[in-house]
LUMKOL-827819 format. One record per residue (C-alpha): x negated, y, z negated. Coordinates in pm, 1 decimal. Layout:
# residues N
         u         v         w
         X         Y         Z
...
This chain:
# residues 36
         u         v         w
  -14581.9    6115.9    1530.9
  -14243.6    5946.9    1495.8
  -14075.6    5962.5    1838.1
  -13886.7    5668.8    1788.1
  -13646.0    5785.4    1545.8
  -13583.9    6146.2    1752.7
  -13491.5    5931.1    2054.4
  -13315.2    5648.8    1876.7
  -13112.6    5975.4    1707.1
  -13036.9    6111.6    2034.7
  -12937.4    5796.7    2251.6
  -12713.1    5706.7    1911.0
  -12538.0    6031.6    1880.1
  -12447.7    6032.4    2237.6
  -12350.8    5714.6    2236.4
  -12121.2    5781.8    1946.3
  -11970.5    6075.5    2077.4
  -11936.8    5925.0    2485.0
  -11848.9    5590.7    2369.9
  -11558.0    5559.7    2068.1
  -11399.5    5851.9    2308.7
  -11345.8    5689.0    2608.0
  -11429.0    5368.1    2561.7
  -11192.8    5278.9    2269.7
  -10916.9    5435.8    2405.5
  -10901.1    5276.2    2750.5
  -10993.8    4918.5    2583.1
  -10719.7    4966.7    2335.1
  -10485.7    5090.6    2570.7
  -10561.2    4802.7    2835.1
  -10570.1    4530.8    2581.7
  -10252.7    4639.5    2386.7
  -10047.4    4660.1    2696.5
  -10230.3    4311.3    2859.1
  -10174.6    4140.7    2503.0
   -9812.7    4347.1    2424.8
């Protein structure tokens, strides 16, 4: 009866484990060598 919070777990685990991967890395990278 609470569907909400299985998807909301879902979307935000994969999001947490697709998006401080990649994502941090390649906007850290880019920025610190744009900025540096």
């Amino acid at each position: 009866q609470e569907p909400i919070l299985n998807i909301h777990d879902l979307t935000q685990i994969h999001s947490d484990m697709n998006l401080p991967v990649p994502d941090p890395i390649l906007l850290t990278n880019s920025h610190d060598g744009l900025d540096g």
